[in-house]
N, C-alpha and C positions, 0 to 999 in steps of 0.2 A: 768782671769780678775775678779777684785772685783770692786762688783757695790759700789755707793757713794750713800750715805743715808742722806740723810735733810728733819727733822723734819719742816713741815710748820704747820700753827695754824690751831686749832680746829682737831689736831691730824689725820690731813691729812699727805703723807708718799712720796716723789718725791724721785724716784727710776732714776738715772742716771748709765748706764754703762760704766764704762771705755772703752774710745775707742781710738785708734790710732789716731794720729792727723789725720784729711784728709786733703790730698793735694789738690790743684787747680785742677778742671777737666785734667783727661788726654787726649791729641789729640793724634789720633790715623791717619796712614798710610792712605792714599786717597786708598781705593779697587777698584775692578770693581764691582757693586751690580749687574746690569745686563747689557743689550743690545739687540737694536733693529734693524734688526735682533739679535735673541738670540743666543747665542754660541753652535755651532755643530746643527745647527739647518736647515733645507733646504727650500726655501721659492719658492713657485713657481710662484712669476713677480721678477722682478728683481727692489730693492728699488731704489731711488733716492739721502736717506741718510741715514748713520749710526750713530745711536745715542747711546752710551755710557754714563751710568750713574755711578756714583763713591758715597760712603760712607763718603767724606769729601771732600769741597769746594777745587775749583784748582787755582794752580796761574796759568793764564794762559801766562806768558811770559817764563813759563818753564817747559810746557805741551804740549804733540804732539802724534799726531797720523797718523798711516798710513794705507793705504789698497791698496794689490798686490793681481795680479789674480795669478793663476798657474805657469804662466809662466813667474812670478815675475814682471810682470809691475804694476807700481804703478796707480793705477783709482782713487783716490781721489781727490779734490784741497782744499785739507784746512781743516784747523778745526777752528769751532769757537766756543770758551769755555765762558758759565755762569754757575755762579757758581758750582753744581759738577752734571753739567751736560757740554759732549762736543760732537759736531755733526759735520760731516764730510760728505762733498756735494761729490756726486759720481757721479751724473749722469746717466746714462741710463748702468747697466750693464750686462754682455752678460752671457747667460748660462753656471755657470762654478761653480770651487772653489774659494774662497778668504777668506786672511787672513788679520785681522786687527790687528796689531801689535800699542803699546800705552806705553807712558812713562811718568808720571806725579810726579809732587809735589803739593804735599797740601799746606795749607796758612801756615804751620808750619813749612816747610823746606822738610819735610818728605817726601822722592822719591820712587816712585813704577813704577813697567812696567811688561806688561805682553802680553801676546796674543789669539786671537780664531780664530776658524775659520768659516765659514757657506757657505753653497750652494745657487746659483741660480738654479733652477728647469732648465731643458728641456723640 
């Protein structure tokens, strides 16, 4: 790169470097940043809800989530998403394993899915 040199008065020196145009911000894939409970993580009362935070705003008509104990039954009812955050009402659940399984699109189209797991204490 060759910087561009413009003389300004009183022999001041505006030094500009050649730079790639830049493009409009890039949006980037909705992640999972964390979760409450946190992933692989053992808790000992059993929550009420699972909250899910994500790196980019979700649409939520095309976001879902789920949570199965052990023995694959589903204990969730629902998810309900604002912006990139989405929480998922469980109710009272019993000492055990469970997996939260999650598949989202951000306001860009951009679709991700993933999963964790965490314990209820005994």
């Amino acid at each position: 790169m060759k910087p561009i040199i413009k003389k300004l008065g009183s022999g001041s020196v505006l030094i500009i470097l050649a730079l790639p145009s830049c493009p409009a911000p890039v949006w980037a894939h909705a992640r999972l940043d964390h979760a409450t409970p946190a992933a692989g993580s053992t808790v000992p009362s059993p929550p009420t809800e699972i909250t899910l935070y994500f790196t980019e705003e979700l649409e939520p008509k095309f976001s879902c989530a789920e949570v199965r104990s052990a023995a694959g039954a589903r204990v969730d009812h629902g998810a309900n998403i604002s912006g990139k955050v989405m929480h998922l009402s469980v109710g009272t659940l019993a000492p055990g394993n469970y997996t939260v399984t999650w598949h989202v699109t951000s306001l860009d189209t951009h679709k991700t899915q993933g999963s964790f797991s965490f314990t209820v204490g005994k």
